[in-house]
C-alpha positions as CSV (number, residue, x, y, z in Angstrom):
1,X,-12.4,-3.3,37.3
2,X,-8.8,-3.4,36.7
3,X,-7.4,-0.9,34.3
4,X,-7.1,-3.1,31.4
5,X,-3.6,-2.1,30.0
6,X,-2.3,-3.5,33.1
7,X,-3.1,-6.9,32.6
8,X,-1.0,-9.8,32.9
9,X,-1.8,-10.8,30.0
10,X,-1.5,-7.2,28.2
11,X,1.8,-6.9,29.8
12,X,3.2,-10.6,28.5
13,X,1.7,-9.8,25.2
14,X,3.7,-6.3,25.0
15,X,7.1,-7.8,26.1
16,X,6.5,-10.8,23.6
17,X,6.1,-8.1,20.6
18,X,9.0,-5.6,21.9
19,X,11.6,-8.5,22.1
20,X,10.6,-9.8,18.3
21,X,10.7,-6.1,17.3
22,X,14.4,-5.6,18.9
23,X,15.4,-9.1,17.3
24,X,14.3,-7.6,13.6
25,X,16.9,-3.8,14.6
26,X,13.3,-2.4,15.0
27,X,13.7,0.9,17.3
28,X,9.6,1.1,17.7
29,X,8.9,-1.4,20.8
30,X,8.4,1.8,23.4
31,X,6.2,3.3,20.4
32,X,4.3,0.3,20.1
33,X,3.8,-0.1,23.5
34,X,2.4,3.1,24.1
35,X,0.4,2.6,21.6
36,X,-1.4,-0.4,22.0
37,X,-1.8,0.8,25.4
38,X,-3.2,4.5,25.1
39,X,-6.5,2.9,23.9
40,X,-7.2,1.3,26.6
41,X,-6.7,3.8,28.8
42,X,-7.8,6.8,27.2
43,X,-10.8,5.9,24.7
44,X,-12.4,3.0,26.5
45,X,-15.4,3.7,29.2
46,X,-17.1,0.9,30.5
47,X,-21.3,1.6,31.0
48,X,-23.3,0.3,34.2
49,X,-25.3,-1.6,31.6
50,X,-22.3,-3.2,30.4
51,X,-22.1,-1.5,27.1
52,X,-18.6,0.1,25.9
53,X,-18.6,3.4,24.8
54,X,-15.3,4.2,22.3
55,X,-14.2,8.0,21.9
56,X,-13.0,8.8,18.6
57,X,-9.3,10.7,19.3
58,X,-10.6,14.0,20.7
59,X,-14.2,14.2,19.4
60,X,-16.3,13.2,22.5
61,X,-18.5,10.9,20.4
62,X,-18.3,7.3,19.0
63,X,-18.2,6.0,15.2
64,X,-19.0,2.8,14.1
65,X,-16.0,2.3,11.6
66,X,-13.5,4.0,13.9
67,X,-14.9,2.0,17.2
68,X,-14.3,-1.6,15.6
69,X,-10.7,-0.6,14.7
70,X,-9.5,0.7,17.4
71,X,-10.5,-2.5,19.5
72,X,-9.6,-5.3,16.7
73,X,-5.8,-5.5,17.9
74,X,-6.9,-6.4,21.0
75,X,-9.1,-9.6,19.6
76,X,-5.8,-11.6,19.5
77,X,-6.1,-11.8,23.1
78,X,-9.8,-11.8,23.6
79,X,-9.6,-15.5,23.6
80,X,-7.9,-15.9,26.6
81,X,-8.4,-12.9,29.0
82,X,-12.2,-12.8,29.8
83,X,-12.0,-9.0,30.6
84,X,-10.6,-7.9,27.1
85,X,-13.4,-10.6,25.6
86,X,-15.7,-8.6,27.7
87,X,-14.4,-5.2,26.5
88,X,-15.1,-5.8,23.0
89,X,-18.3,-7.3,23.7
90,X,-19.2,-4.4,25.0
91,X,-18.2,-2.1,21.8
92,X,-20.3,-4.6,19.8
93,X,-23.2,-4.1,22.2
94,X,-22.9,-0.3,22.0
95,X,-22.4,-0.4,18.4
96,X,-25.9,-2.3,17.9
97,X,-27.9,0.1,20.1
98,X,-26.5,2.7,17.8
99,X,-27.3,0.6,14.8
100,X,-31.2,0.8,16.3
101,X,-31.1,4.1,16.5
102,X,-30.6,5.1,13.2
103,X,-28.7,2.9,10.4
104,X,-27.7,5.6,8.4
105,X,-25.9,7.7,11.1
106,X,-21.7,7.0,11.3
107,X,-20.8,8.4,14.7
108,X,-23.0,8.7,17.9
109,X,-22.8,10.3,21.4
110,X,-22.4,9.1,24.9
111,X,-25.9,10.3,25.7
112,X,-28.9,11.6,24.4
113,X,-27.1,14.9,25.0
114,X,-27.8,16.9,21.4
115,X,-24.4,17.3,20.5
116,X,-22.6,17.6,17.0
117,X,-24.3,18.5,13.7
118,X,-27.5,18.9,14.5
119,X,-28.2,21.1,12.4
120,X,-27.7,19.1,9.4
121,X,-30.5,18.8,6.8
122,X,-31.2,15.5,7.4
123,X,-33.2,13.5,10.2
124,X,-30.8,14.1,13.9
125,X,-31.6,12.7,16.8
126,X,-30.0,13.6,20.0
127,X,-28.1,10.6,20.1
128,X,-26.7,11.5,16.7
129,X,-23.5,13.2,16.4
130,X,-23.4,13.1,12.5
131,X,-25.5,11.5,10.3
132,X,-23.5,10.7,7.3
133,X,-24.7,7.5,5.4
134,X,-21.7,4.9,4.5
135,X,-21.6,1.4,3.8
136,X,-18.6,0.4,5.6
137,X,-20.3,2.3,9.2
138,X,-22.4,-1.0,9.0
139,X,-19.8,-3.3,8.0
140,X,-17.4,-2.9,10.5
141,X,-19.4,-4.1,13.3
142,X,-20.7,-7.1,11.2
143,X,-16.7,-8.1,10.8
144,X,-16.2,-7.2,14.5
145,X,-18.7,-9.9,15.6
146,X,-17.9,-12.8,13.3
147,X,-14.1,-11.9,14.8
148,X,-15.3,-11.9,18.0
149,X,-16.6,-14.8,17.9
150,X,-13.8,-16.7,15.9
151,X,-11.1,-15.3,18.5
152,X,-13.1,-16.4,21.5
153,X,-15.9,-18.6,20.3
154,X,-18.6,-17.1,22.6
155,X,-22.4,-16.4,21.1
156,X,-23.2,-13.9,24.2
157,X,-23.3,-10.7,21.7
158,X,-25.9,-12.9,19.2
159,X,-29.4,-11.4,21.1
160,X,-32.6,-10.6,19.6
161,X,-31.0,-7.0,19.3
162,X,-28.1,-8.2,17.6
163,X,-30.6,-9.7,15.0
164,X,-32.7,-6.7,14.8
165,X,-29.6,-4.7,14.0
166,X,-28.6,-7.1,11.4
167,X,-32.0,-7.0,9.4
168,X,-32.2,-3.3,9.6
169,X,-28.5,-3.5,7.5
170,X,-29.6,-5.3,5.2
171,X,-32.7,-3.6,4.2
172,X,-31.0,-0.4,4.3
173,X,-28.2,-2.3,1.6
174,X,-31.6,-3.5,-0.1
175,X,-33.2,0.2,-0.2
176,X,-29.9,1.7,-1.1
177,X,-29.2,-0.2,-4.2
178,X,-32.4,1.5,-5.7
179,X,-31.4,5.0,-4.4
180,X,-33.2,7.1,-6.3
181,X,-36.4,5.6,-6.1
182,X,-36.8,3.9,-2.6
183,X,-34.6,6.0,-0.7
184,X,-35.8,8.9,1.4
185,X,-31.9,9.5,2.6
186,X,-31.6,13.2,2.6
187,X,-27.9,14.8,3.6
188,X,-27.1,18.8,3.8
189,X,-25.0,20.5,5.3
190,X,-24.8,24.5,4.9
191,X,-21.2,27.0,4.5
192,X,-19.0,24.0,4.2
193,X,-16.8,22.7,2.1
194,X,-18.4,20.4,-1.5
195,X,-16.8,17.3,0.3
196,X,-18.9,17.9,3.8
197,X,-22.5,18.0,2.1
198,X,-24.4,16.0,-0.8
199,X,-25.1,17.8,-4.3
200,X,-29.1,17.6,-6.1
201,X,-30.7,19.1,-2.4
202,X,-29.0,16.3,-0.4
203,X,-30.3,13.1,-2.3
204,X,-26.6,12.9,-3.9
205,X,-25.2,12.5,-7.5
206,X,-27.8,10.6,-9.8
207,X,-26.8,6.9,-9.8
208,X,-28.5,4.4,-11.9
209,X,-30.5,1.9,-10.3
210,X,-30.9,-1.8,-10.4
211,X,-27.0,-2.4,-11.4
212,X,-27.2,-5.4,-7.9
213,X,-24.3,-2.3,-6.2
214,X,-25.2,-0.6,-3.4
215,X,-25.5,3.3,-3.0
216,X,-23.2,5.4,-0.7
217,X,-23.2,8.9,0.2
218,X,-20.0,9.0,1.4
219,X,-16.8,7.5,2.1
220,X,-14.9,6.2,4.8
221,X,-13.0,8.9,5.2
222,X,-16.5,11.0,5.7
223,X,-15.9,12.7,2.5
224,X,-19.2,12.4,0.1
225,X,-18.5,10.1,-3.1
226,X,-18.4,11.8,-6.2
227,X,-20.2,8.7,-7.9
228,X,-22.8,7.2,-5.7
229,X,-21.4,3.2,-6.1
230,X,-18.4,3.2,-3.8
231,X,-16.7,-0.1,-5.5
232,X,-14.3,-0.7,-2.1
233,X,-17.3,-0.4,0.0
234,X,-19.0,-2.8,-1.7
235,X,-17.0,-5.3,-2.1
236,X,-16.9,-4.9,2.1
237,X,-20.5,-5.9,2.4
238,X,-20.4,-8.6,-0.3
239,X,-17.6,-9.9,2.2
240,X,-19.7,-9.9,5.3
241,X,-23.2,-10.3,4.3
242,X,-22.0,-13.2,1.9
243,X,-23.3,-16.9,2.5
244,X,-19.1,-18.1,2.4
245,X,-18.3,-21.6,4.5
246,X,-16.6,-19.6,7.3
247,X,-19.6,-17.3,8.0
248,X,-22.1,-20.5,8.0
249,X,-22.2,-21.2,11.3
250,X,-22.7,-17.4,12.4
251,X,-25.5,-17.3,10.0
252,X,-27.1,-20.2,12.2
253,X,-26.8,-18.5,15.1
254,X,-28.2,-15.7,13.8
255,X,-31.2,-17.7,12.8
256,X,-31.3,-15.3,9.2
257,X,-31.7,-17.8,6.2
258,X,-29.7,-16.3,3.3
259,X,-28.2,-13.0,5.1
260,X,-27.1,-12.0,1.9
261,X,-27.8,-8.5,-0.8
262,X,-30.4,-8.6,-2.8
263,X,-28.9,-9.7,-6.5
264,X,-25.6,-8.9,-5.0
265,X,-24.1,-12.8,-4.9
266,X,-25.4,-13.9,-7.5
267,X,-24.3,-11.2,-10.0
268,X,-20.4,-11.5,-8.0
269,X,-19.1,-12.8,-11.2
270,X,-20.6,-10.3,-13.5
271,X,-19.7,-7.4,-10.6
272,X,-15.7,-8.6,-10.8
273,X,-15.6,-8.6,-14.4
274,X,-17.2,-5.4,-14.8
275,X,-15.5,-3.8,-12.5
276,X,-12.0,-5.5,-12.3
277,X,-9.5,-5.2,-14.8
278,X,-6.6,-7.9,-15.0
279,X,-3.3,-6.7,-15.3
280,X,0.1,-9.1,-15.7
281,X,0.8,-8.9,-12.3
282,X,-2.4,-8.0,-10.6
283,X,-5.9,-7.2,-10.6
284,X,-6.9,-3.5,-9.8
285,X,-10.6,-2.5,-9.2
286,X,-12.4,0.6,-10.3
287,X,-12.8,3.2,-6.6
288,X,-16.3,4.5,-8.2
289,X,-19.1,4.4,-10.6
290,X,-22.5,5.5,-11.1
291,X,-23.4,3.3,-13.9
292,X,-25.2,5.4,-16.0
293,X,-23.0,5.1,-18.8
294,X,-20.6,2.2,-20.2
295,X,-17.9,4.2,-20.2
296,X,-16.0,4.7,-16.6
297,X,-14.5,7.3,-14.9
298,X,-10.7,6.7,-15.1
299,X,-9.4,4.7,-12.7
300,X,-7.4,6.0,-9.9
301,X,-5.0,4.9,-7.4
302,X,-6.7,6.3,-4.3
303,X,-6.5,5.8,-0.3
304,X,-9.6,4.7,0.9
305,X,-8.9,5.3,4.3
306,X,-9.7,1.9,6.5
307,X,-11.0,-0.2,3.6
């Protein structure tokens, strides 16, 4: 196969965004180019089966989260250059043989080669490079596939696997928003840092149950959560697994009536004024809770990295 970044249509779309950046005094075309570029040819490798594998900068293994954003610039030409619609594809179909391996694992490797933290408390697999449990890990490959297809309008990734994967994410949600009583997540890990492990013998800080939110054990940037209900993460999955007009027709395809959380649409209202708080000139959301209490923590201007 043709390298990818050398595609016509690669090449036109470069030139088309360095001559609008030179026409805005913006010294960053030869950045962006090699940019957009170094993805292609340094993280992408194509699999006999067809699969894509993504390497994460210069970890030799594959997250979920990090996977579906380093190939969502590239959906604005998916639509009309087969090979990059083929590419992503491929991520996607990657990303749900991971997904069937294990739901609660965030990054994965090539092969069932035994590498990374295997010696994590918690239940590794040699495809498993870490095992940490977040919400937006099965997110991002749910937003992925509805952009897929919006972008290129082909239903080729929507398999009985695809739909296998898809279940399994929602009843992990489903289990996770009674942590403490359905889950059997377990997460240590021994001489690290408090950010690299979960507190209480790896079952993570005590959460209340039944609030409709769903449990994480750590955040996007792989950092555990202090409080267990990660409030942009959650307002992710009510995003993707919601029954909104847009997502209708990918929820036929799917063939899953009401792909929704369990008590988490309808309680939306109740979750956005408990946990939104209006201000003159915008609203700001609380970053966690545990909702044990009514008092909350204090909120906090945070960066929750690729939320």
């Amino acid at each position: 196969m043709r390298q990818l970044s050398s595609l016509n249509s690669v090449q036109e779309f470069v030139s088309q965004i360095k001559k609008e950046l030179e026409k805005r005094d913006l010294p960053v075309g030869e950045l962006f180019e090699r940019c957009f570029k170094s993805t292609l040819d340094t993280t992408v490798q194509m699999k006999e089966d067809g699969s894509v594998f993504i390497v994460t900068g210069d970890i030799p293994a594959m997250w979920l989260r990090d996977s579906s954003c380093q190939v969502k610039p590239y959906l604005c030409l998916a639509g009309r250059e087969p090979q990059i619609a083929d590419m992503i594809a491929g991520v996607i179909l990657r990303q749900i043989s991971c997904i069937l391996i294990d739901p609660y694992a965030n990054a994965f490797n090539e092969t069932a080669n035994g590498n990374g933290w295997q010696t994590d408390l918690t239940k590794m697999h040699p495809h498993i490079w870490e095992r940490k449990y977040e919400i937006d890990s099965l997110c991002f490959p749910m937003e992925l596939s509805y952009l897929y297809w919006k972008n290129t309008g082909r239903t080729d990734i929507f398999t009985d696997e695809f739909l296998q994967a898809a279940r399994s994410i929602v009843t992990v949600f489903r289990t996770e928003q009674d942590h403490e009583n359905s889950s059997d997540y377990l997460f240590e890990r021994r001489d690290c840092i408090h950010t690299d492990t979960l507190s209480r013998n790896g079952k993570g800080a005590l959460v209340k149950p039944h609030t409709g939110l769903i449990w994480s054990g750590f955040r996007p940037s792989d950092d555990s959560c202090v409080y267990g209900y990660l409030i942009p993460s959650n307002m992710f999955a009510a995003v993707i697994l919601s029954g909104n007009r847009r997502r209708k027709r990918v929820r036929r395809l799917l063939m899953i009536p009401g792909i929704c959380l369990l008590n988490l649409q309808r309680k939306r209202l109740r979750f956005l004024r408990v946990c939104g708080k209006r201000s003159r000139s915008m609203r700001s959301y609380l970053w966690m809770k545990k909702g044990l209490t009514s008092r909350f923590m204090r909120m906090r201007w945070m960066d929750t990295a690729n939320i």
